[in-house]
N, C-alpha and C positions, 0 to 999 in steps of 0.2 A: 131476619139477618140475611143479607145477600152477602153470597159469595163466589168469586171467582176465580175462574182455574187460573188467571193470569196471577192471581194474590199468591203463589205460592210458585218456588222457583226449583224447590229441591227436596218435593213431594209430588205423589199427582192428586190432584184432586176429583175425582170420577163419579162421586153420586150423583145420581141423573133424580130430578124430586118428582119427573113422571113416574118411572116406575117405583120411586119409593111410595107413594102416592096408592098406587095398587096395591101396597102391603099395608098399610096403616089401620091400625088397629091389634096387626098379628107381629107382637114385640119379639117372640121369636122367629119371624120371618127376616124381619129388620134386621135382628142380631146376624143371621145368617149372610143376610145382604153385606152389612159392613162389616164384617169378616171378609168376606169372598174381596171384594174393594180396597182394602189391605193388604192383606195376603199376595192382591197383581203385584205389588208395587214392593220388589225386591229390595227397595230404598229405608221399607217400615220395618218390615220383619222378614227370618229367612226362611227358606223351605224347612216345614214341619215345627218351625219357633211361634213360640208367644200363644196365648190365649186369650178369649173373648167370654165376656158373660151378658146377661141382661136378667133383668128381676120382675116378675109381674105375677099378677091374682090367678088363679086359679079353684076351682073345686074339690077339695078334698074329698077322694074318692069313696070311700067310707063313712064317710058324716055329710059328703054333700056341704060344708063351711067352705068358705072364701077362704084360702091358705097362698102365704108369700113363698114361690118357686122359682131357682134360680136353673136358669141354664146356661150350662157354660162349657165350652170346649171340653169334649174327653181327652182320656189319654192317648196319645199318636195322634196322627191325622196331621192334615196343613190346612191354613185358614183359608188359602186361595181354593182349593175344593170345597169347604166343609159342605155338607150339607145335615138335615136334621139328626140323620142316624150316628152322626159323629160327635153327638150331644149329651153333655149328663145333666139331668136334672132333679135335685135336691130339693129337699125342705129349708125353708131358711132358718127358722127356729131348731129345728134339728141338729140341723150343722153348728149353728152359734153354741147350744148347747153342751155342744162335746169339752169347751172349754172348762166346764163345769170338771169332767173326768180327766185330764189332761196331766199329768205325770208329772212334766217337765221338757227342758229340753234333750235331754239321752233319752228318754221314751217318746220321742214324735213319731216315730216309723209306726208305731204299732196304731196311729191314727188313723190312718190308710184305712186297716179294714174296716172302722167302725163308720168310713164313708158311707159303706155299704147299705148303715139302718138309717141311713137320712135318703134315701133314694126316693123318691116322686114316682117317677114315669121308669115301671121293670126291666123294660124295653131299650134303658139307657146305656151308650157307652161306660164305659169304666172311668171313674172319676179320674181325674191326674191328680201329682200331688200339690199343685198351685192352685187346689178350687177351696180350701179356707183362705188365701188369700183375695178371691173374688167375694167370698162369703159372709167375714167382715170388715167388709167395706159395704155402707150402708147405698152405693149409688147405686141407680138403675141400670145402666147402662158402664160395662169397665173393658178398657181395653189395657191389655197387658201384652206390650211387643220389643223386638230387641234391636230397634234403629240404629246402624251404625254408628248415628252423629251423636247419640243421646247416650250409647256406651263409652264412645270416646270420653264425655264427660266423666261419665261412670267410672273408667277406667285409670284417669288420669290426679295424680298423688295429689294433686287440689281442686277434686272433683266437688265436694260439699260446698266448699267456698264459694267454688266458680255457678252451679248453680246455684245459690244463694245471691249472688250479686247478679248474675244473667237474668231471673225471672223474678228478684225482687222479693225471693220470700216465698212466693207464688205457690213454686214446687220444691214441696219438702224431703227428705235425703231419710233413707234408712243403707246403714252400713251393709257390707256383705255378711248375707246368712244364709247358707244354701236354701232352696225353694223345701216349703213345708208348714208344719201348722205354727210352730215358730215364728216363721215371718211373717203368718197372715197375723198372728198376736202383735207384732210391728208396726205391721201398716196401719192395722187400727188406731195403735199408740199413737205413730205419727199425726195422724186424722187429727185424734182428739187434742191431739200438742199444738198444733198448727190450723186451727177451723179457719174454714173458706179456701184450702188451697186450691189448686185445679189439679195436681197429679202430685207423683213424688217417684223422686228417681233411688234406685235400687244399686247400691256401688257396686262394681264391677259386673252388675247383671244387666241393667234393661229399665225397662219406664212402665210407670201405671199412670194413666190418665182415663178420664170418666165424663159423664153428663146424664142428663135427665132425660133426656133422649137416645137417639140411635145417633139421629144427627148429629146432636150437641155432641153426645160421644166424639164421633167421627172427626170434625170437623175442632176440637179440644187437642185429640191427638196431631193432627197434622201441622195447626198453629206450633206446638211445643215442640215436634221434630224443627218443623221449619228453621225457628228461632235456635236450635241447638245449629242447624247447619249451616246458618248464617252465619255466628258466630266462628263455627271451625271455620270455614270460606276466610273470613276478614284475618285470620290469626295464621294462614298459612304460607308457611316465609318469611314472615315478617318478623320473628326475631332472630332464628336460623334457617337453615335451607331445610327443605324437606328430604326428613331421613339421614341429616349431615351433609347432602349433600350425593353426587353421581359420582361413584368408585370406580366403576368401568360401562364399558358400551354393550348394547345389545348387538348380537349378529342380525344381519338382515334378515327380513319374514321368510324369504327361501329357504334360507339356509338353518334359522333356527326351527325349522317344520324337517327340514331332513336331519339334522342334526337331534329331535326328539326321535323321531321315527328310527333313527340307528341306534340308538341307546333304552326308547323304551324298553324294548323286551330284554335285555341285561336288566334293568332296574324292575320288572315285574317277575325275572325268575329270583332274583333276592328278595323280591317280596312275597314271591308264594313257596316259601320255604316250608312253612305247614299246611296251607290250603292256596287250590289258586287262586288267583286276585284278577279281577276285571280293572281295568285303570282306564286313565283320565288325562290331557294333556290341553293345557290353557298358557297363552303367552299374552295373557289381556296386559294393558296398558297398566293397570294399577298394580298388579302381578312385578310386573318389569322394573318400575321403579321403586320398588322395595325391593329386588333381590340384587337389582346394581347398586344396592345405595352403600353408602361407609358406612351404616349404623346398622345392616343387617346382622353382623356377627355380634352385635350387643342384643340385638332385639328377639333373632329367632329364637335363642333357647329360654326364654323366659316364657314363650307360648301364651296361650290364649287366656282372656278374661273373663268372658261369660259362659255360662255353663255349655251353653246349648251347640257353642263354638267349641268350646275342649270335647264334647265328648263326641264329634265326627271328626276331630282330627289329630287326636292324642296333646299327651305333654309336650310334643314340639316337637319341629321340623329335622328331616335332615338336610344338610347345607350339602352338596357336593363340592369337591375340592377338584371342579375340571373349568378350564378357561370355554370360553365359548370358543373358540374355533380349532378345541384339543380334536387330535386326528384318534377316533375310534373304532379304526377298520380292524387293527389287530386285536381281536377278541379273547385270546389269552391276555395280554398286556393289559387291557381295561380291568378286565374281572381282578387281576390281579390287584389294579389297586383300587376299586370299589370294594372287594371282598372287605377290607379292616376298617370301612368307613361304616358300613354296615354291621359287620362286628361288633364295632365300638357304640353301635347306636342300641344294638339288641342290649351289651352288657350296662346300658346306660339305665332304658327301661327296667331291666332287671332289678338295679341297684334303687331304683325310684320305686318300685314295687316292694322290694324287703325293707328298705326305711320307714314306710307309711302304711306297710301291711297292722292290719289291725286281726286277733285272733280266730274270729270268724268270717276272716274275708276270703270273696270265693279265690279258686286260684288264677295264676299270672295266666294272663290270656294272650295271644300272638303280640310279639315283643317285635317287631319290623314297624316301622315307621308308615304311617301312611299319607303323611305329605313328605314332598323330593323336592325341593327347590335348588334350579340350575341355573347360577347365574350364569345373565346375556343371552339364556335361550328358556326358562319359563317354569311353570311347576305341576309336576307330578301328580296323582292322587291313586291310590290301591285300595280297592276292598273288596265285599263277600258279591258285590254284581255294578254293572258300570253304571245306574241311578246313585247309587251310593258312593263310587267315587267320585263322581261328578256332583253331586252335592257336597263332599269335606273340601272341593277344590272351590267352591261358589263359599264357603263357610271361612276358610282359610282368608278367601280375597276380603269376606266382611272382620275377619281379625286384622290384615292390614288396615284398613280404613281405618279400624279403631286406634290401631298404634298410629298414624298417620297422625290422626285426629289429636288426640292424648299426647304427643309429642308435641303437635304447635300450639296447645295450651299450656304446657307444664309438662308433667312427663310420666309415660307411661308404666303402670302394674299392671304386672298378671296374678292369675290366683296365685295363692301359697301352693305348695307342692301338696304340699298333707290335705288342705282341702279340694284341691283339685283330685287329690286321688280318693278321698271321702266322693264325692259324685262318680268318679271313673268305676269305683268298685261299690257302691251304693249298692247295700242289699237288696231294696226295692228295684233298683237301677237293672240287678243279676237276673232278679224274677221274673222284671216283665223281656230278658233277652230269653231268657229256660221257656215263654209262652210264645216265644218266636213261632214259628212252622218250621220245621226244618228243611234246611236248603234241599233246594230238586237236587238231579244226576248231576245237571250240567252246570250248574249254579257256577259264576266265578272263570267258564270257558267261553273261547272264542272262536268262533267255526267260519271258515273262507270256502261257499261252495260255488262250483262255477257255475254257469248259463242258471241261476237260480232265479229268473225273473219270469217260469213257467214252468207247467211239466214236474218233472220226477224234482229236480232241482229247488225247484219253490215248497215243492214238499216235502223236502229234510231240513229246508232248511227253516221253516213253519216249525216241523217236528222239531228240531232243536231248541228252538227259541222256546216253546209253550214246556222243555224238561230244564227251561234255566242258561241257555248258552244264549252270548250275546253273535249277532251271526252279520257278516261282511255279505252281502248280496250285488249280484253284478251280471251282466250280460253284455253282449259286443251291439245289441239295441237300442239303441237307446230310450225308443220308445213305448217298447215295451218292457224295459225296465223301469220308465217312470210309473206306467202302471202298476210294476209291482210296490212301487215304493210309495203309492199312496195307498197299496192296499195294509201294505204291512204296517206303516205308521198310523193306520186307523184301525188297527188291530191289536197291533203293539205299543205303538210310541218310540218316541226318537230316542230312547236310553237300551233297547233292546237290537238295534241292526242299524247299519250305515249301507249305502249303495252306492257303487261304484262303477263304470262303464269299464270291460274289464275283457281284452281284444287274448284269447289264449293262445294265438299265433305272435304275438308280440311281446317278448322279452322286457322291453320300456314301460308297456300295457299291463303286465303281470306287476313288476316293479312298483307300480303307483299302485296298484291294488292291496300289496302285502304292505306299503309306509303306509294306507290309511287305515288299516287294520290297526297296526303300530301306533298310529295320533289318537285311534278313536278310543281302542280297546286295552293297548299296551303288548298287544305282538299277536297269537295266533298257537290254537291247541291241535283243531282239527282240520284238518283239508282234503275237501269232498272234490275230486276230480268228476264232475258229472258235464260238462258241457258237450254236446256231440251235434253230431251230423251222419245221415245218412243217405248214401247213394245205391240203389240195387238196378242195376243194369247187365244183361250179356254182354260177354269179355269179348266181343266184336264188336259192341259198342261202347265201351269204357274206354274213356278216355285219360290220355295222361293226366290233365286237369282233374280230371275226379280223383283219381290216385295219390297226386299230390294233395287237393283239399282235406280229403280224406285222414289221410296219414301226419297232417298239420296239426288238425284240430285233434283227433283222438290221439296219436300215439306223441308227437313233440309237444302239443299242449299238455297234455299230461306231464311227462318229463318235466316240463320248463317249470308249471308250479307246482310240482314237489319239490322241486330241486330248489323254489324260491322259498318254498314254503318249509324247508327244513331248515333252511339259513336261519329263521325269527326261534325256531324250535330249537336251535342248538345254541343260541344266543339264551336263551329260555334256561336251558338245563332242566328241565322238567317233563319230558317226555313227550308224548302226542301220540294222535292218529292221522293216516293218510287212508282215505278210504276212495277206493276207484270204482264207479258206477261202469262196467262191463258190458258185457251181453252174453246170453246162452251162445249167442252168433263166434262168439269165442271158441266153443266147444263142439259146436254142429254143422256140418258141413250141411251146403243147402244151392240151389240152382240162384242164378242169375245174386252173385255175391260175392264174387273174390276180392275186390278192396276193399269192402264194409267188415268181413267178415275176416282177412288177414289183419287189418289194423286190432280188430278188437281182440283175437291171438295177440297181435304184440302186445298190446295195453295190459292184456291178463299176463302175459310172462315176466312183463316189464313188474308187474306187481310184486310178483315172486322176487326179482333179482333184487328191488328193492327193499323189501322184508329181510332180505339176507344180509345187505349189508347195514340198515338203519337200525337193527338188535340193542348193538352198543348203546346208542343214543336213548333207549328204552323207545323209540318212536314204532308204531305199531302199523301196519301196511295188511289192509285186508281188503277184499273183494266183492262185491256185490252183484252179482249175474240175474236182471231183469230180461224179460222178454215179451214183446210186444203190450207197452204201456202204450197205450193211444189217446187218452184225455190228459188236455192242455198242452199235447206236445206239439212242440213247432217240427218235429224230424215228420210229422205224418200231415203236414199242413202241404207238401211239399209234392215231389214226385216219388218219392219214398213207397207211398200210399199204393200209389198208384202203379209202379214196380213188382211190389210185392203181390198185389192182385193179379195180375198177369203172371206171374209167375207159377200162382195157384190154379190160374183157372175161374177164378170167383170176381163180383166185383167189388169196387171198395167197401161198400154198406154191407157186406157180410165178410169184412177182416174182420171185426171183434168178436163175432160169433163161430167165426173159422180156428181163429188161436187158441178159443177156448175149448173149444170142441177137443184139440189135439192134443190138451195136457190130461192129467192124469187124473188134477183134481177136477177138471170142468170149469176154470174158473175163470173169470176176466180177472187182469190185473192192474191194480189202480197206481198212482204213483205214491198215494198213504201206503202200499204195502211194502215200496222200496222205503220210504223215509225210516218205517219201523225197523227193517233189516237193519236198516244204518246204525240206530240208536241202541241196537242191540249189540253192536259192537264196540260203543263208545260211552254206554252207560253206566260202564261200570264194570258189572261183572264178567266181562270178558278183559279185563285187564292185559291175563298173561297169554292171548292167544292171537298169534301173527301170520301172517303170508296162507290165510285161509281163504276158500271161495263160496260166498253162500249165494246158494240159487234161490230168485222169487220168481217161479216163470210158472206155477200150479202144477208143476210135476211132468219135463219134458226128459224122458228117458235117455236119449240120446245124450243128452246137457248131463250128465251124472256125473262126477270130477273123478271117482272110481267108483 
């Protein structure tokens, strides 16, 4: 069978038959291969949706017999990573047999454990609960994904029909049944009702398709996607407009980016009313024309269809009641009236939770919405860290598609409420969140520190990210801030920190630094004042110039982003930290040093005055007094170095042996020991303690605060 990438318009097609070629023979290598090859292509299935199986011989470990083993996706993971270790693999006969013991339908849950005695390989992920539905089903090779175009189908009130006359029969239809041993009893049915199909689509959930191969699999599923998106393509518009039609305009890309960024953090302190929430902000094109559209106020609250889409972005959206070009500067005046829109959403959930509560169900969990749709400027997303709001907003966009889709066929269903809330609060569903990890310190915060693209600065703001905080990284470098940002995004990944060139003499420079906070994160908890500069010269050769740089950088850069960075904190309502990276220089008088060492006096008092009056706000202002950090810092790359040796008497190559020499404890200091001080301020247990000064300088007597 040849085939080609051009045959397919609205899938990719990516198996390369060289490198499948190197796998042949190892079926689950294959399975692995066409997993990952799916998985790219956002178009088949979404981040951590759908599953894969494949079936082949093996040795029974104990008798040494040829025994049929199925491996198939465990529970969690994504297909576009999988690799072996994200694998369960079962006995086939094992698993079939359970059927024998099988209760009914009100006892499926308790099937789960008995996955357990069909396990193969010890070594195996945890079964999910879709692996009897790969189990009986007799093919080799099953893929099971949740394609936009193939839900639309799924979704839409004459989904059965539609595919029945789309594929000829081909692919046969089992109604919705939440995912379980249930429906793997289904599929089989289906099978045997309908011999020879190629797949069968699953209402309101997703698509099973298969082959004898890995290929044939592969290459089975993207035909059937294809053909479903073909079909949506030809039927769109064509008997009404898409979505009813355009209700209003979008504001321009500027302005709905400034327009998110002034309203995010309002919209994330209402969403972290019980914990804080990391967010998310997307104004994609398919985004836009469903929230301008006339048929939005019919469509949102009916919420999502497939499971995998309800449970990253709840029962349904909230709609904001603000035009796109509402003026949002008066901050009293918004909260005011967001607060009952909000309200009304928490008492909405509630009411959806005591209708559908069942008597062992666990209890109501955060009742705040986690998608915000703004018409003419774009949608929202809040949750427990910014991967996860950025996936229910990628999940959210694959539920428009679906109503898209499902609209110019016929017309769109979402789940029932009662079975949507039967998966939301699924006891299984409860279990495997109770075997979660529990969130780090910082899980859910978002930390702005300056000059963090080296030095003391790269190391809190490292330290934050590896306790949980998503963190805004930035320097007036720019190329040496690209270097940090390909360090950190091969460290971290692009869900954990955003970088920004970030001038802290410049008002407009700070400004675009705290709105990409806002776009990236949803506004801003902590703000590390660490950017510095240093000059040590005698006061016969200091010059105005230095004084002024000087007192720019440390003491009005300071000022300017707190004072920018309390503006998102108090839009927030939710408190913070301001924490100011100092110096002993602060507290010790010292030769050739009068404007390095009065700015850093000001920056430490300026700490205090601010602690006194940011109380109210619960925003927390503490202190951090380092002294001579020397590795990775740009202040000792400079004349700084070279300053301060003269000053001493010594030459540069024995400054880190001089500094240490003259503390108390002996110690060099590194800039992990300033990151730690910081996290020990903002981790938690220092909650209730403000306008304090903690020294990490190894013990310089003088530096004492009393």
């Amino acid at each position: 069978m040849t085939v080609r990438t051009t045959d397919f318009k609205h899938v990719s097609y990516l198996w390369d038959d060289a490198k499948a070629a190197e796998l042949a023979g190892d079926e689950v290598a294959l399975l692995i291969y066409r997993s990952n090859l799916l998985g790219a292509d956002l178009r088949l299935t979404n981040y951590g949706g759908g599953n894969t199986s494949c079936k082949a011989i093996a040795k029974h470990p104990l008798t040494g017999q040829e025994t049929e083993i199925m491996w198939v996706k465990g529970s969690g993971g994504d297909l576009g990573t999988l690799k072996q270790s994200g694998l369960a693999a079962l006995y086939v006969d094992s698993l079939r047999n359970l059927k024998n013991i099988y209760r009914g339908l009100a006892y499926e849950d308790e099937m789960v454990e008995l996955f357990n005695h069909c396990i193969y390989d010890l070594k195996s992920k945890a079964p999910s609960i879709d692996t009897p539905l790969h189990g009986f089903l007799p093919f080799k090779h099953i893929d099971h994904l949740h394609p936009d175009a193939a839900i639309a189908i799924a979704a839409a009130k004459d989904g059965e029909r539609i595919t029945k006359e789309l594929f000829n029969g081909t692919i046969g239809w089992v109604p919705w049944q939440k995912p379980g041993f249930e429906l793997g009893l289904q599929l089989r049915k289906c099978l045997d009702d309908n011999p020879g199909i190629r797949g069968i689509m699953l209402g309101s959930h997703g698509l099973f398709t298969w082959g004898d191969t890995a290929f044939e699999s592969y290459i089975n599923t993207l035909e059937v996607i294809e053909k479903c998106a073909e079909y949506l393509e030809a039927n769109y518009g064509k008997k009404k407009p898409v979505f009813g039609g355009q209700k209003i305009e979008s504001a321009g890309q500027n302005q709905r980016r400034k327009q998110a960024a002034a309203i995010a953090p309002v919209l994330r302190g209402f969403c972290s009313s019980e914990k804080h929430m990391a967010g998310h902000f997307t104004d994609d094109a398919r985004v836009l024309e469903f929230i301008n559209s006339n048929d939005l106020d019919r469509l949102a609250p009916l919420g999502t269809s497939c499971p995998d889409h309800f449970l990253r972005t709840k029962i349904s959206p909230l709609v904001l009641k603000l035009k796109p070009n509402e003026e949002i500067s008066d901050l009293k005046a918004l909260k005011e009236r967001l607060a009952p829109e909000f309200e009304a959403y928490r008492n909405m959930y509630a009411e959806y939770y005591n209708s559908c509560k069942h008597d062992n169900s666990p209890a109501i969990r955060d009742a705040n919405p986690v998608i915000i749709l703004y018409p003419g400027i774009g949608m929202f997303s809040f949750s427990k860290d910014k991967q996860t709001a950025r996936v229910a907003a990628e999940f959210y966009t694959n539920a428009i598609n679906v109503m898209k889709g499902a609209e110019a066929i016929s017309e769109y269903t979402s789940l029932p409420r009662q079975e949507a809330f039967n998966i939301e609060y699924w006891l299984l569903e409860e279990a495997k969140l109770q075997r979660m990890p529990k969130p780090k310190p910082l899980s859910g915060k978002v930390a702005l520190i300056t000059g963090s693209a080296g030095g003391i600065g790269k190391a809190i703001a490292r330290k934050f990210i590896e306790e949980g905080a998503c963190a805004v990284i930035n320097d007036n470098d720019a190329g040496r801030l690209q270097k940090a940002n390909d360090s950190f995004n091969s460290e971290f990944g692009k869900d954990a920190y955003t970088a920004v060139v970030l001038d802290v003499t410049d008002a407009t420079s700070i400004k675009n630094a705290f709105e990409e906070a806002s776009l990236e994160f949803g506004g801003v908890d902590i703000v590390v004042n660490c950017a510095g500069i240093s000059i040590s010269k005698p006061i016969e050769e200091h010059t105005e110039k230095d004084w002024d740089l000087l007192y720019d950088i440390l003491v009005k850069g300071q000022f300017l982003v707190t004072q920018e960075g309390v503006k998102i904190m108090r839009k927030q309502a939710i408190g913070g930290d301001v924490l100011n990276i100092v110096s002993k220089n602060a507290l010790v008088s010292g030769p050739n040093n009068a404007g390095y060492g009065s700015a850093k006096a000001a920056q430490l008092h300026l700490s205090r005055l601010n602690a006194a009056e940011l109380g109210t706000d619960h925003i927390r202002v503490n202190t951090v007094n380092p002294d001579a950090v020397i590795s990775d810092s740009k202040i000792w790359e400079g004349e700084w170095a070279a300053g301060r040796a003269k000053a001493y008497g010594i030459t540069i190559e024995e400054l880190p042996a001089f500094y240490a020499k003259r503390t108390l404890l002996n110690e060099v200091i590194l800039p992990e020991d300033i990151s730690n001080a910081c996290f020990a301020f903002v981790g938690g247990l220092m909650n209730k303690s403000t306008g304090n000064v903690l020294n990490v300088d190894g013990g310089v007597a003088n530096a004492f605060v009393r």
